[in-house]
Structure formats: C-alpha cells, structure tokens
C-alpha positions in Angstrom: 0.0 0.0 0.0 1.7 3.4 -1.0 2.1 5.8 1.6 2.7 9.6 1.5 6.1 11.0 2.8 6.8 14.8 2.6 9.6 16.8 2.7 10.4 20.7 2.6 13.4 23.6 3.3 12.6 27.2 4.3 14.2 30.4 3.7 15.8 30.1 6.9 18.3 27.3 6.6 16.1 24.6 8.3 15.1 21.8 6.6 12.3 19.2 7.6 13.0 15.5 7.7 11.0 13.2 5.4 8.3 11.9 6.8 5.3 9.9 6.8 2.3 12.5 6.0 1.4 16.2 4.4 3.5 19.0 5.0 3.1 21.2 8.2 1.0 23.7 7.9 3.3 26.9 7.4 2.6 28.7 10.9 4.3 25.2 12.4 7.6 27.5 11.1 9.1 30.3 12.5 7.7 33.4 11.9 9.9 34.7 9.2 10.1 31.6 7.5 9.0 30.8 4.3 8.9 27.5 2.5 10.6 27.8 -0.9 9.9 24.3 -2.0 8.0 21.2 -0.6 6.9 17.7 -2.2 5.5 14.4 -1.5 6.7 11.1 -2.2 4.7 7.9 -2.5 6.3 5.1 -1.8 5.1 1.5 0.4 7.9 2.3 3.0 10.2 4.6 4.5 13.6 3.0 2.8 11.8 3.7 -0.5 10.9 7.2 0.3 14.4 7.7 0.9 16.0 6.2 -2.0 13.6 8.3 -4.3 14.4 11.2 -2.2 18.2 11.1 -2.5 17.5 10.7 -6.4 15.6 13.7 -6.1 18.4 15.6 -4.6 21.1 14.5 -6.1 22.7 12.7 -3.2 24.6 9.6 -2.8 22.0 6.4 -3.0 20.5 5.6 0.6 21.8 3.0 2.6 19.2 2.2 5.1 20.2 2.1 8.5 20.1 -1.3 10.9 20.6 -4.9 10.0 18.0 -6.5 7.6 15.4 -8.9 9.7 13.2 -11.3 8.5 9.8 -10.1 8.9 7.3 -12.6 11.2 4.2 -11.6 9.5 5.1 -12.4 5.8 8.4 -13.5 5.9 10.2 -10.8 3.7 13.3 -8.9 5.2 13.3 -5.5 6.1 15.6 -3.1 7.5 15.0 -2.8 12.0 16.0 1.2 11.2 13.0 2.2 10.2 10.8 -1.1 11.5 8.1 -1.6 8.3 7.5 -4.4 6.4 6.3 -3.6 2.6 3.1 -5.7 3.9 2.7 -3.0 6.3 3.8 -4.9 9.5 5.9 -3.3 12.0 8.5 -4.1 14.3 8.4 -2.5 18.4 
C-alpha cells in the first residue's frame, strides 16, 4: 500500500526531515520563515521514500540504516531502522 512521505526547506536554513504524511502547515515555522519548496513522495515504505528522495536531490543512493530482519508476518526482510515491512507490519 503506498504511503505519502513529505519533505520541505525554508528560507531560513532549516530543513524538515522526510516523513510519513502532508507537510506542516506553514505557521508550524518560524515566523519569518517561508517554504521555498515542498513535495510528497509515495512510496510502500520509508527505505523507499528515501531512495527516491536522495534521487531527487542528487545525493549519494541511501543505505538504510540497521541490519536487515526477517519479517514474522510475511516472511520478507526488512531493514529494523525504520521497523516496516512492505506488507505494512511493524516491528516495536
């Protein structure tokens, strides 16, 4: 199931992580900040959202972080950084 991740950077030098979900609303920022650019991702898990936004960027690829485990639900391997499954199971 794809999932929305957002990302933005303000005039102000800060940046917001990726994450899962819409873009703060902009009075969540400083007063004199303003967003110069913003965008969503959709992607089944966060180590996808990642690579895509790296591509985006023009960063080095993304090496998740963690070891891989196998997950208990469906029996595919994920990465115990972020703790999601692609079927949608997560680790505690």
């Amino acid at each position: 199931m794809l999932k929305k991740y957002s990302y933005w950077e303000t005039t102000d030098g800060s940046e917001g992580s990726l994450m899962e979900g819409e873009v703060p609303h902009p009075q969540a920022f400083e007063p004199d900040a303003k967003i110069i650019w913003f965008y969503t991702i959709q992607a089944e898990t966060f180590e996808e959202a990642h690579a895509i936004h790296n591509l985006r960027r023009g960063f080095s690829p993304y090496y998740p972080m963690g070891e891989p485990i196998e997950c208990t639900n469906c029996e595919n391997y994920f990465y115990l950084g972020s703790g999601e499954c692609f079927c949608g199971h997560r680790s505690v």
